[in-house]
KEVOTI-317660 format. One record per residue: y, z, x of N, C-alpha, C, O, CB in turn; residue in one letter. Coordinates in steps of 0.1 Angstrom, whole numbers, padded with zeros to 4 digits, always signed. Glycine has a CB too. Layout:
KEVOTI-317660
YZXYZXYZXYZXYZXA/...
//
This chain:
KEVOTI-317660
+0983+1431+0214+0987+1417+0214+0986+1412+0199+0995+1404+0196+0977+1408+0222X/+0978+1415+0189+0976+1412+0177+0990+1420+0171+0996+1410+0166+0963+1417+0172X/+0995+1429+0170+1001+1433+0161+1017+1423+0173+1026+1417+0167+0998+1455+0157X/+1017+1423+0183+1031+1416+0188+1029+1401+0175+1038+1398+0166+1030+1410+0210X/+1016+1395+0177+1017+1382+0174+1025+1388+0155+1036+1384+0154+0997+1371+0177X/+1021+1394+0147+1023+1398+0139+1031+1399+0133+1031+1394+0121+1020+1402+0139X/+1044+1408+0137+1059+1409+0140+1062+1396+0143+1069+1393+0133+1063+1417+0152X/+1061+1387+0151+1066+1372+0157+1064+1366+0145+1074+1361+0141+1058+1365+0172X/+1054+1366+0138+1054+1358+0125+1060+1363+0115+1065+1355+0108+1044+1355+0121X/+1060+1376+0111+1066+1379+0102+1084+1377+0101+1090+1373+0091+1062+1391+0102X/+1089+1383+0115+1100+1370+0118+1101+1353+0120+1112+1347+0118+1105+1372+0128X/+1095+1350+0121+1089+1336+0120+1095+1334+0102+1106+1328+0098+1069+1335+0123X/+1086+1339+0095+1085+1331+0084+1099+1339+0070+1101+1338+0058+1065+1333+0079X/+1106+1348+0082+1121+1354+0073+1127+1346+0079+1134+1340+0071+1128+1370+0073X/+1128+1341+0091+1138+1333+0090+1136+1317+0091+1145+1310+0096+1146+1336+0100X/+1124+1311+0085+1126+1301+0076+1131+1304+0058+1133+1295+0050+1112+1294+0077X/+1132+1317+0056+1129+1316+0041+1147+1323+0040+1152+1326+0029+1113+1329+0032X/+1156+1323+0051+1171+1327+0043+1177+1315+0039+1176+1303+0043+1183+1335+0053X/+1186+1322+0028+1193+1311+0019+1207+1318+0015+1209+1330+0016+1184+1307+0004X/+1216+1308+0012+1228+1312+0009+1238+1301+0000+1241+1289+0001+1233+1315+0023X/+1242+1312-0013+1251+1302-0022+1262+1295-0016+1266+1285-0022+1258+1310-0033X/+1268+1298-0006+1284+1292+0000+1278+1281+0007+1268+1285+0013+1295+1303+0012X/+1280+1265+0008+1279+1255+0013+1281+1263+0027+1273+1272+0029+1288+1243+0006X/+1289+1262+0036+1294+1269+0045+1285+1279+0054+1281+1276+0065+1302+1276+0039X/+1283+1290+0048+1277+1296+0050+1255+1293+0051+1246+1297+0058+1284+1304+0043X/+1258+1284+0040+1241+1280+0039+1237+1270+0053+1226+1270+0058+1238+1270+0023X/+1250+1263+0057+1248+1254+0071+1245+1260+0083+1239+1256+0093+1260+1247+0075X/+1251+1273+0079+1250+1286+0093+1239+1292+0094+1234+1297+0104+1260+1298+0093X/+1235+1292+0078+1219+1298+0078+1210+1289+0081+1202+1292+0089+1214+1305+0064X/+1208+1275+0076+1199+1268+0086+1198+1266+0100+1187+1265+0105+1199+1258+0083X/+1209+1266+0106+1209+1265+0117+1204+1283+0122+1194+1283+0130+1223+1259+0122X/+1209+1291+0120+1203+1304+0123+1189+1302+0120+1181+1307+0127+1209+1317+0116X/+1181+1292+0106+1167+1297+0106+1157+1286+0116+1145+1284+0119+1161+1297+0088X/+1167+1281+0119+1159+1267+0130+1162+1275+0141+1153+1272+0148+1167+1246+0132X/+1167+1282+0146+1168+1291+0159+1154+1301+0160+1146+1302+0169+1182+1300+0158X/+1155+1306+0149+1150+1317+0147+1133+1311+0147+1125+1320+0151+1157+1324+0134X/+1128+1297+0143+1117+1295+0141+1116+1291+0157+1106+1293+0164+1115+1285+0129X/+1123+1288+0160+1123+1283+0180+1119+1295+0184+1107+1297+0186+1141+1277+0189X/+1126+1305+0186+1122+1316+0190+1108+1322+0190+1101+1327+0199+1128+1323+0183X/+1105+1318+0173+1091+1323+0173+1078+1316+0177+1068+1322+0181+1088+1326+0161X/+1079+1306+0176+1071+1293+0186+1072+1295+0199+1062+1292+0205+1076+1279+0185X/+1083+1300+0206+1084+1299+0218+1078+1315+0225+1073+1317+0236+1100+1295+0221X/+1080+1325+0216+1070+1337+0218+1057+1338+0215+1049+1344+0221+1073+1347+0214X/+1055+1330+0203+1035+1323+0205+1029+1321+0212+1017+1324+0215+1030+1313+0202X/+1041+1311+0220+1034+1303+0235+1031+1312+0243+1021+1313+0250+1044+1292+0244X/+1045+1324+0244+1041+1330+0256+1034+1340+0256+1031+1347+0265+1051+1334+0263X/+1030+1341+0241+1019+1352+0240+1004+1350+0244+0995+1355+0251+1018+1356+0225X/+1006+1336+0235+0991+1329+0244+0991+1329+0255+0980+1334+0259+0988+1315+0245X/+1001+1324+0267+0997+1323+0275+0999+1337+0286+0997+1335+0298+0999+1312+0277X/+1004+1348+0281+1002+1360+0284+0988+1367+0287+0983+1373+0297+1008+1365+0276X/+0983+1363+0269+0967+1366+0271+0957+1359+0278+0947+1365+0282+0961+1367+0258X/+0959+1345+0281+0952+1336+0286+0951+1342+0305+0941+1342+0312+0960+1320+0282X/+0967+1345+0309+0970+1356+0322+0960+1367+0322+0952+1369+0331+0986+1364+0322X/+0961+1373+0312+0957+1390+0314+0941+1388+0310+0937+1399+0314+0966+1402+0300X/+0929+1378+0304+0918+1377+0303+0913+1376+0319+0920+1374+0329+0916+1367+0292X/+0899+1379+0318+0892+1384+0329+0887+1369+0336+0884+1358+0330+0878+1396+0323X/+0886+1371+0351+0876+1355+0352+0871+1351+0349+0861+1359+0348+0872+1350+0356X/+0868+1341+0345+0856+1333+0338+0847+1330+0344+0849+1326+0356+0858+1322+0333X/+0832+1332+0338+0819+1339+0350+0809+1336+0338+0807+1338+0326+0820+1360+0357X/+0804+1330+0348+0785+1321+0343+0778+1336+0343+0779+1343+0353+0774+1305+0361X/+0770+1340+0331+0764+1352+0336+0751+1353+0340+0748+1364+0344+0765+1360+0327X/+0741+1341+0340+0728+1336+0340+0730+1335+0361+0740+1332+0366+0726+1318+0327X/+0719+1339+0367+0720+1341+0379+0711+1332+0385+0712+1327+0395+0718+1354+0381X/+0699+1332+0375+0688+1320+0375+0682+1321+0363+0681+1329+0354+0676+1321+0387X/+0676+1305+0364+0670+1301+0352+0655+1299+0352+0648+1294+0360+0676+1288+0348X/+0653+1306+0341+0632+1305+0335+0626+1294+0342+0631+1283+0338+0627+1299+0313X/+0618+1292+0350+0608+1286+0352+0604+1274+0341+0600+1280+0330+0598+1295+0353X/+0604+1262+0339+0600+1255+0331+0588+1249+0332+0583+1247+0343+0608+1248+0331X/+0581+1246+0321+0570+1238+0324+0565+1224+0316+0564+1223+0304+0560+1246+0323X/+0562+1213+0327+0561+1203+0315+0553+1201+0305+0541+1203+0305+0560+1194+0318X/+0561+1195+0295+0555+1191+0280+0556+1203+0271+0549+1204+0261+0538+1186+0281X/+0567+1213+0277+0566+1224+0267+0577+1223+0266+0584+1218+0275+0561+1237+0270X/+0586+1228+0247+0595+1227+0248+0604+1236+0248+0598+1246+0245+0596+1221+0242X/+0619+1239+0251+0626+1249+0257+0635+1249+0248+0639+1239+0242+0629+1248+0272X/+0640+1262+0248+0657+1266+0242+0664+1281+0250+0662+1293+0248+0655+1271+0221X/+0669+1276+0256+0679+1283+0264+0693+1286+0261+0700+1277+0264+0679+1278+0274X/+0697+1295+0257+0712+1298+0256+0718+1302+0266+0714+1313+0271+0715+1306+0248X/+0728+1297+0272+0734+1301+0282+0747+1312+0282+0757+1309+0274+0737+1288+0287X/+0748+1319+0285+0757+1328+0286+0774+1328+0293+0773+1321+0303+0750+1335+0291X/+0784+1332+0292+0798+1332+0300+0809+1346+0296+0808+1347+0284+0807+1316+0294X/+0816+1354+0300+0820+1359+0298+0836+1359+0306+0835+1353+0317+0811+1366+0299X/+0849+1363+0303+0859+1358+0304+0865+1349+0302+0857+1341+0297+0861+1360+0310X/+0881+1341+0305+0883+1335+0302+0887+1340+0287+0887+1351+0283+0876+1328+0307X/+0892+1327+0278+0895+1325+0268+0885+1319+0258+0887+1307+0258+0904+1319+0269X/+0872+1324+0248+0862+1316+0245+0872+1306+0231+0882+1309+0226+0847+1327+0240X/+0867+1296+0230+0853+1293+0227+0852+1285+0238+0862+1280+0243+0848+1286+0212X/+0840+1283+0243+0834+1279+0261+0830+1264+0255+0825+1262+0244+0815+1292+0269X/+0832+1253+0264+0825+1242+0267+0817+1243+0275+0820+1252+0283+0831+1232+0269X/+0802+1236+0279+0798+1235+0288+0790+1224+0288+0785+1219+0278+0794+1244+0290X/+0789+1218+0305+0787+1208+0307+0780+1207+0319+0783+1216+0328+0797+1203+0305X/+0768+1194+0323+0761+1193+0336+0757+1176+0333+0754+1170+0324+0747+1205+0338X/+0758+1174+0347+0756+1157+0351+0748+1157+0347+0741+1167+0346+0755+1151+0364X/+0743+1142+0342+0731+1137+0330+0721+1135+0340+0709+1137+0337+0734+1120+0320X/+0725+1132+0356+0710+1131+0362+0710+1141+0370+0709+1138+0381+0706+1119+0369X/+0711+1158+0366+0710+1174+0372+0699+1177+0363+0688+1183+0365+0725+1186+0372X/+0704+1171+0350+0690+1180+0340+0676+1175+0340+0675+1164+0335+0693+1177+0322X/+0664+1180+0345+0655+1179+0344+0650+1164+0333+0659+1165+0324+0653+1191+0343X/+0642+1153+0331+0642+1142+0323+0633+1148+0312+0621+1152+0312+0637+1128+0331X/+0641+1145+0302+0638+1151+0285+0642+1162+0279+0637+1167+0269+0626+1154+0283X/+0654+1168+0288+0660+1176+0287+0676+1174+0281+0681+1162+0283+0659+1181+0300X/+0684+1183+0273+0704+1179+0274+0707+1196+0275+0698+1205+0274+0714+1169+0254X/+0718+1198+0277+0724+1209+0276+0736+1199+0268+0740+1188+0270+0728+1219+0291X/+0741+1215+0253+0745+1210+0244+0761+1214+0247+0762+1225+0254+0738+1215+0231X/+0772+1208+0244+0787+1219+0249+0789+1232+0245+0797+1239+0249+0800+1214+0244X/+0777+1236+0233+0777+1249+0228+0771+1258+0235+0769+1269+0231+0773+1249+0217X/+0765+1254+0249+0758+1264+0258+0745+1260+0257+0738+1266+0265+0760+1280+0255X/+0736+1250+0248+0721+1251+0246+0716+1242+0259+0720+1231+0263+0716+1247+0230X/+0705+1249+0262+0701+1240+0276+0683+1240+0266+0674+1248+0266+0702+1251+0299X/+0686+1223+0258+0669+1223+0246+0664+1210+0256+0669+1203+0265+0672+1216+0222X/+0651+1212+0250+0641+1199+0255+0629+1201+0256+0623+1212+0254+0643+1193+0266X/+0624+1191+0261+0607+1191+0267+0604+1187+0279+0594+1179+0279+0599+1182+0259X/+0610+1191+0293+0611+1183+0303+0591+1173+0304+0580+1174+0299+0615+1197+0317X/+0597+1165+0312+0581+1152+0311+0580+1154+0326+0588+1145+0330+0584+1130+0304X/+0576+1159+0334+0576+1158+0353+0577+1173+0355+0583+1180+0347+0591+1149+0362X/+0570+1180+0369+0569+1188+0373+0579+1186+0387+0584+1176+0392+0556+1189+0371X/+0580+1197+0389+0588+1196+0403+0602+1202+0404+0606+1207+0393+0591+1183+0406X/+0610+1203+0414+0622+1212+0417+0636+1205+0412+0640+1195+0419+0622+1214+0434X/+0642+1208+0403+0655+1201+0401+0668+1216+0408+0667+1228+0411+0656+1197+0379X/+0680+1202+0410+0689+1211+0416+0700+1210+0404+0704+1198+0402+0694+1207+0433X/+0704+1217+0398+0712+1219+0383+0724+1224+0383+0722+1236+0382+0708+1227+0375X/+0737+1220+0384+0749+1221+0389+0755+1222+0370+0753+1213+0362+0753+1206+0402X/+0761+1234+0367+0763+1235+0354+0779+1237+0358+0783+1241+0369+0753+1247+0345X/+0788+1234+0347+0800+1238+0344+0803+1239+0331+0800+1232+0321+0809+1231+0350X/+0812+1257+0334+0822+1257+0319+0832+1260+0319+0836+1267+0328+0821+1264+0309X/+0840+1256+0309+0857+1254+0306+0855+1266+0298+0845+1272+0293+0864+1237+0297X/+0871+1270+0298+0875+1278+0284+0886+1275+0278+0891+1265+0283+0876+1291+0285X/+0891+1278+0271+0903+1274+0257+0914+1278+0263+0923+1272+0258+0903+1283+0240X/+0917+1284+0272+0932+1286+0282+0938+1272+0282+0932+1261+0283+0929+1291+0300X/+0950+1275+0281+0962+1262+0282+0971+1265+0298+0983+1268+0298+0976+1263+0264X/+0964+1264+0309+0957+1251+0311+0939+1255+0314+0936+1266+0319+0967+1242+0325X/+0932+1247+0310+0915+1256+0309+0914+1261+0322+0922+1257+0331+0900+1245+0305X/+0902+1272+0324+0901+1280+0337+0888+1269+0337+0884+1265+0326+0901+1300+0339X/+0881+1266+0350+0869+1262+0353+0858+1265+0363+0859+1267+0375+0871+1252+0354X/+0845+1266+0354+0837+1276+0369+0818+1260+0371+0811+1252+0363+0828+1306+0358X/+0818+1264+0382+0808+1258+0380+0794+1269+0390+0797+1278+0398+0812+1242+0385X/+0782+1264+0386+0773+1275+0395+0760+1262+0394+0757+1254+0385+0769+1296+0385X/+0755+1264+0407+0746+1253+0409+0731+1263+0403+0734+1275+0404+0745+1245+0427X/+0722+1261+0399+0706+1264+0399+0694+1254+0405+0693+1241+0405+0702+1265+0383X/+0687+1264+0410+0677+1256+0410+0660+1257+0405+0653+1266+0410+0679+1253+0421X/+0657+1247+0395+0649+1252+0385+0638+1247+0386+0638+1236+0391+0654+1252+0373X/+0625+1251+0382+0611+1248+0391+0608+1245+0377+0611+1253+0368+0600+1262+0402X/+0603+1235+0374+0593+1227+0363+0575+1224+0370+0571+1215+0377+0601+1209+0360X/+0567+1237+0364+0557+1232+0366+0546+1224+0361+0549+1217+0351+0554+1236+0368X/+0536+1223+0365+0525+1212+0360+0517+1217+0352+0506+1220+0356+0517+1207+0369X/+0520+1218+0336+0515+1221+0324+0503+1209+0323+0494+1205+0331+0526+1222+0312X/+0507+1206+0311+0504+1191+0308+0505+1183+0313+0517+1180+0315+0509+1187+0300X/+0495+1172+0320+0502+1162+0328+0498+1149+0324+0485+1149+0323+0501+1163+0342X/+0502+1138+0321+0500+1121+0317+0507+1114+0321+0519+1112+0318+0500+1117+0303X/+0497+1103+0333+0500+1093+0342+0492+1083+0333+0486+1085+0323+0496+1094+0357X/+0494+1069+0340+0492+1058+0339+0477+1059+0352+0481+1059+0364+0508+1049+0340X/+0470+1058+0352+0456+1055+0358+0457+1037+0365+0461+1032+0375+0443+1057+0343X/+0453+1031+0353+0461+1018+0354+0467+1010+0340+0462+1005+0329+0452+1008+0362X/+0482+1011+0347+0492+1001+0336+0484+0995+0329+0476+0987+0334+0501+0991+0343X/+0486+0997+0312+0485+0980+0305+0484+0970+0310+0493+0968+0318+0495+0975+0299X/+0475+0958+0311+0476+0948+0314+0471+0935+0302+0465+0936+0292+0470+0949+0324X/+0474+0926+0307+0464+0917+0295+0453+0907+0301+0454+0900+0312+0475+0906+0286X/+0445+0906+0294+0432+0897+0298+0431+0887+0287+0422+0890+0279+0417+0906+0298X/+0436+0878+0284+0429+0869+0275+0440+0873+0263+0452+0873+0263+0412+0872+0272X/+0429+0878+0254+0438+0882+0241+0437+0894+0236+0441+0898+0225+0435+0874+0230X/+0428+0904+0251+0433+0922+0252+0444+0922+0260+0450+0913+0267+0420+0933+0259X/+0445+0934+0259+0453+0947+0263+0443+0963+0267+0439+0973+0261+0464+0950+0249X/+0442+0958+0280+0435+0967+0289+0442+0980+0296+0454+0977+0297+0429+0959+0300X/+0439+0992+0300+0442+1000+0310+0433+1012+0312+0421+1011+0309+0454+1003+0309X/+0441+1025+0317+0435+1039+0315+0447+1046+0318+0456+1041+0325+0421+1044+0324X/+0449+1057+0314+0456+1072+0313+0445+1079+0320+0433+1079+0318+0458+1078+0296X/+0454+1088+0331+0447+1103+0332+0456+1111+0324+0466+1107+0318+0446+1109+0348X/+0451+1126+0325+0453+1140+0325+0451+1148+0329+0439+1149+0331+0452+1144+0320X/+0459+1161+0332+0454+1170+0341+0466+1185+0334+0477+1186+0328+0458+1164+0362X/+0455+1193+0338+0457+1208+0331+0463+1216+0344+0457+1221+0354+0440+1217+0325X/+0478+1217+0341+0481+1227+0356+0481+1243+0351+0482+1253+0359+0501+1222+0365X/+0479+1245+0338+0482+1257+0334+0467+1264+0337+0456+1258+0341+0489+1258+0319X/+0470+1278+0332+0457+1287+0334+0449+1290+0322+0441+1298+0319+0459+1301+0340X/+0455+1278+0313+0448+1282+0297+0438+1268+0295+0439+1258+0302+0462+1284+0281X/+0430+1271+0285+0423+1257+0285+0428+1252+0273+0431+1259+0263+0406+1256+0285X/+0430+1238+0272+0433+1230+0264+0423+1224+0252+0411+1220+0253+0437+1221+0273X/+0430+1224+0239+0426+1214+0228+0429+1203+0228+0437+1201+0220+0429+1215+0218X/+0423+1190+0238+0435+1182+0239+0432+1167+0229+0420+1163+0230+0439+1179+0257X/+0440+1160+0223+0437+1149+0217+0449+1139+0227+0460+1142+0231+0439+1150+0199X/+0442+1128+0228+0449+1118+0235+0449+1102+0226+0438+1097+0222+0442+1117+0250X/+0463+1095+0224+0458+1084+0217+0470+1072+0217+0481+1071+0213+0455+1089+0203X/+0461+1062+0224+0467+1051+0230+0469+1035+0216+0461+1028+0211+0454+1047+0245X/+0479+1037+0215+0481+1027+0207+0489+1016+0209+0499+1019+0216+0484+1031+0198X/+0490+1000+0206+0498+0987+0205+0508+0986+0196+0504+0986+0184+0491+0976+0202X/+0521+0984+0196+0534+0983+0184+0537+0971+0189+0542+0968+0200+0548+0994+0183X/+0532+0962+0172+0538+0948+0180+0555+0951+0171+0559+0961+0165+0524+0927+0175X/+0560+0940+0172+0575+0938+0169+0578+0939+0152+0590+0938+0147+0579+0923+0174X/+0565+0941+0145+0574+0947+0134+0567+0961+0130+0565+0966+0118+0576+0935+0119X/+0562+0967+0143+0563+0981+0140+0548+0985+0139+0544+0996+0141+0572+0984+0125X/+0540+0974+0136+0524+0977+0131+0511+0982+0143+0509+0977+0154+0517+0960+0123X/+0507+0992+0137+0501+0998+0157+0486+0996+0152+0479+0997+0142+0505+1021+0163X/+0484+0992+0164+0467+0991+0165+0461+1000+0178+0467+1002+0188+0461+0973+0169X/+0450+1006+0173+0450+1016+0183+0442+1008+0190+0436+0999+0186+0447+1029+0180X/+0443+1014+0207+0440+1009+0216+0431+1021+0225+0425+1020+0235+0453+1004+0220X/+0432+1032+0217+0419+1043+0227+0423+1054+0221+0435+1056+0218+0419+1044+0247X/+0410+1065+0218+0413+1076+0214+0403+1084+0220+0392+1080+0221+0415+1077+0201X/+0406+1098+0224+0395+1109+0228+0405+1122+0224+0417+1124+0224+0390+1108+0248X/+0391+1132+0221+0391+1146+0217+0382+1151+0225+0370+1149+0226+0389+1149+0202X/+0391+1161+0230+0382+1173+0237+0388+1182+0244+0400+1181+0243+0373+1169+0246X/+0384+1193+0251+0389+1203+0259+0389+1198+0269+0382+1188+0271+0383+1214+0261X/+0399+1202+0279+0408+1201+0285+0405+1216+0297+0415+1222+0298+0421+1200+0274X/+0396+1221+0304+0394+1230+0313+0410+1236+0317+0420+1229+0313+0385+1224+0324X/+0411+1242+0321+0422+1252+0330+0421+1245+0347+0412+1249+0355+0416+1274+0331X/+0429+1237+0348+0431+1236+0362+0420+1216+0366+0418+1209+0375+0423+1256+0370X/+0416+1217+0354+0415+1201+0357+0423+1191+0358+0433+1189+0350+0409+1197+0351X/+0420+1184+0367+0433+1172+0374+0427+1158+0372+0415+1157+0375+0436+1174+0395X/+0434+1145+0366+0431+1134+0369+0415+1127+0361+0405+1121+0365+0432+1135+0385X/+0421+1133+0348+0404+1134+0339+0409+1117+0339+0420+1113+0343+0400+1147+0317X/+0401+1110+0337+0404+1090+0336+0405+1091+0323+0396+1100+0320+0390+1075+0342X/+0410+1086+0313+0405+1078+0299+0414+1065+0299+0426+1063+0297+0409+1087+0283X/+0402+1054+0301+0402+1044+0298+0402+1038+0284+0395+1042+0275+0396+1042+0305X/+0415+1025+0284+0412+1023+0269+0414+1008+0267+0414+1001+0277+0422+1033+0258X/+0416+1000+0253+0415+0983+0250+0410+0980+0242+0402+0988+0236+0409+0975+0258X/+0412+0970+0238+0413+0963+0223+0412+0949+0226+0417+0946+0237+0427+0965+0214X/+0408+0940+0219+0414+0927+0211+0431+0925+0200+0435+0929+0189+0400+0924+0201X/+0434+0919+0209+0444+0920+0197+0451+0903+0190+0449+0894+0199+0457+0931+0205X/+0457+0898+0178+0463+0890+0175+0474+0884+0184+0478+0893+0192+0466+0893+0166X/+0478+0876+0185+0491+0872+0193+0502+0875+0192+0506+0870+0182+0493+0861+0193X/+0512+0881+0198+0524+0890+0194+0530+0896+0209+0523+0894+0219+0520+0904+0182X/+0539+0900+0208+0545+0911+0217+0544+0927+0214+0546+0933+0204+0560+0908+0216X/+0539+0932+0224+0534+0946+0221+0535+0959+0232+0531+0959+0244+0519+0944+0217X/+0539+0968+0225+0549+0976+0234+0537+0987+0231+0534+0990+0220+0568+0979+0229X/+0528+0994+0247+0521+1002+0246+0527+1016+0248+0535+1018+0257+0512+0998+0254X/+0522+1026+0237+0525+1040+0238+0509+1045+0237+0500+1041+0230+0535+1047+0225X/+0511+1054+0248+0501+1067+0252+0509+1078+0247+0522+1078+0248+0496+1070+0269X/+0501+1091+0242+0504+1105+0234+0494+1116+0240+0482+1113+0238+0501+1104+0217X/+0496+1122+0243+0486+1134+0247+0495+1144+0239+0507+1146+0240+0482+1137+0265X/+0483+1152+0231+0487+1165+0223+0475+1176+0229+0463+1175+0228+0486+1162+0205X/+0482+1188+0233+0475+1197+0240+0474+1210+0226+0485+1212+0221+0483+1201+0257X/+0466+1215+0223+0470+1228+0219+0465+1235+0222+0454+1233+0226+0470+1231+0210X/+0471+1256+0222+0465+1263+0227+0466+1278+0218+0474+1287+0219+0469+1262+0240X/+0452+1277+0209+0454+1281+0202+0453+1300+0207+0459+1307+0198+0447+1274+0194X/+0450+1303+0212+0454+1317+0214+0468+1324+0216+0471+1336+0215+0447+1320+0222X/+0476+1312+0220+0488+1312+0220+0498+1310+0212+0509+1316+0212+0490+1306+0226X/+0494+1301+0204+0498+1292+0192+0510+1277+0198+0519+1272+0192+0508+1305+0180X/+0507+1275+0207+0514+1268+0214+0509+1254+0216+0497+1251+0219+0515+1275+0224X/+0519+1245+0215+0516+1230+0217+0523+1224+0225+0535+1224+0226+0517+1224+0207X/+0512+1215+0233+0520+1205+0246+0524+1196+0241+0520+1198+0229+0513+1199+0258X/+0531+1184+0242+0534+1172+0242+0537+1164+0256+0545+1167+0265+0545+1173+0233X/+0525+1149+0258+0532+1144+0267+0529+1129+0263+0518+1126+0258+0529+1149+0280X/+0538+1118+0266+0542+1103+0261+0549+1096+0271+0559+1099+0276+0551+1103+0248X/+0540+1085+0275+0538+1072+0279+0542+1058+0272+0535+1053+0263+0526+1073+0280X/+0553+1051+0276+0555+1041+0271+0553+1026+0283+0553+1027+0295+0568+1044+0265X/+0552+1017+0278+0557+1004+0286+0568+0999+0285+0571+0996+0274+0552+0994+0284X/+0578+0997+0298+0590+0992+0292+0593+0981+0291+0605+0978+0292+0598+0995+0295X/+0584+0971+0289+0587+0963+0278+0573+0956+0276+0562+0955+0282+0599+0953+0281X/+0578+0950+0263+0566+0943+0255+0559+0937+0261+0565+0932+0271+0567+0936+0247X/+0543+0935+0259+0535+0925+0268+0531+0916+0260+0526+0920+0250+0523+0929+0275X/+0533+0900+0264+0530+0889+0255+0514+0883+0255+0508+0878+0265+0540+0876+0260X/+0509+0888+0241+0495+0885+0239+0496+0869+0233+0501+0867+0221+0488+0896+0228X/+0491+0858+0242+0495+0848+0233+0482+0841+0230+0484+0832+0221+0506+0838+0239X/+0470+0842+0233+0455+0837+0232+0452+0844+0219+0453+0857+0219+0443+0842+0246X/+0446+0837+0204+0444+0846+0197+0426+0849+0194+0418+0840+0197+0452+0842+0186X/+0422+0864+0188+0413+0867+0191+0398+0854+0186+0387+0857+0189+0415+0881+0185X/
//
C-alpha cells in the first residue's frame, strides 16, 4: 500500500509540473494536468479507504480493569487494536468512578473518593472515513482504603464553627495518618479549625475527630484533608472534604 500511495504521487506531482511553449498546446497541458491531479486525489481516497476496508476490527483489548482503591491515585492506559489508529476514547462523565476522567488519549487517571461497584461503559473510535466504533462495558470494584466522612457537618454556634470528621482504614497496612480541618473565609485566609497526628491501625473504622474554633465574622467555606502515608510502601493516601457552601459567621468573637 505504501509504495501504490507512492507512484500515485509521484504521478500526482508530474502532472502538475507539465509545461509547454505553444499557447495551444500549453491549454491542453493544463487541462491534462488538472485531470491528472483528479485522478490522483481520487486514488488517495480509494487507497484510504481500501486500507481503512482491509484493517482488522477494532477491539478494546483490556477484558477487565485493576481493582481500585480509594484515595489512591491511578494511571491506567487503555489499550485497542485494529481499526485505523490514532484511537479516541471516550466514557459518560457519570460511568467514571467520582475523581476520576479518562483522557481521549486512552488514560483512565485519578484518585477515585468512595468505595464501591461502578458499572463503566467505555467507547473507541478510530480514524477510518467513516470511523468504525466499539464500545465494552466494565465493571470496576473501588475499595475502602482511606476513608473520610463527615461525623457531624460544620455547623455554627454563635461566632464558632463546630463539627467532627471520622476515618477509617479499610486496607491491611497501618497508616501515618495526619488529618486537618480548616475555615477559608472569602479572600482566601484559613484558620485552622482541628488538627490530629497519628496512626491509623489496619482495619480501623469510624475513629471520631472532632474539631472548632472561634472565628471573626465572614463567610467560610469548611475543608477537611486527611493525608495517610505508608511508609513501607512509599505510598500516599489522599482524602478531602468540603462544604458546599459558605457558612455565615455573623456574631463577632
Amino acid at each position: 500500500m505504501y509504495n501504490q500511495r507512492r507512484i500515485i504521487l509521484q504521478f500526482f506531482y508530474a502532472g502538475s509540473s507539465v509545461k509547454s511553449n505553444d499557447r495551444g498546446r500549453n491549454e491542453v497541458g493544463i487541462l491534462l494536468a488538472q485531470a491528472i491531479r483528479f485522478l490522483g486525489v481520487t486514488a488517495l481516497c480509494l487507497c484510504s479507504f481500501v486500507a481503512a476496508q482491509s484493517a482488522p476490527p477494532l477491539t478494546i483489548v483490556e477484558n477487565d480493569l485493576p481493582a481500585l482503591a480509594a484515595g489512591v491515585e491511578i494511571h491506567i492506559l487503555l489499550h485497542a487494536t485494529g481499526g485505523v489508529p490514532p484511537y479516541h476514547w471516550s466514557a459518560p462523565p457519570n460511568d467514571l468512578p467520582e475523581g476520576m476522567v479518562l483522557m481521549s488519549e486512552g488514560f483512565l487517571a485519578g484518585r477515585p473518593t468512595k468505595p464501591g461497584v461502578v458499572v463503566l461503559t467505555i467507547t473507541v473510535e478510530d480514524s477510518s472515513h467513516p470511523a468504525h466504533t466499539i464500545r465494552k462495558t466494565f465493571r470496576v470494584l473501588v475499595t475502602a482504603a482511606l476513608l473520610l466522612d463527615w461525623l457531624r457537618p460544620p455547623v455554627i454556634h454563635g461566632n464558632r464553627i463546630d463539627g467532627a470528621v471520622q476515618v477509617s482504614n479499610g486496607s491491611k497496612d497501618d497508616f501515618d495518618l495526619t488529618v486537618i480541618i480548616v475555615a477559608v473565609n472569602a479572600n482566601g485566609r484559613a484558620t485552622a479549625l482541628g488538627y490530629q497526628h497519628f496512626d491509623l491501625k489496619a482495619g480501623a473504622t469510624n475513629i471520631p475527630i472532632p474539631f472548632g474554633e472561634t472565628l471573626p465574622p465572614g463567610a467560610y467555606v469548611v475543608h477537611a484533608d486527611a493525608v495517610a502515608e505508608i511508609p513501607a510502601k512509599n505510598s500516599i493516601l489522599r482524602q478531602r472534604l468540603q462544604t458546599p457552601m459558605p457558612l455565615p459567621v455573623t456574631l463577632g468573637p
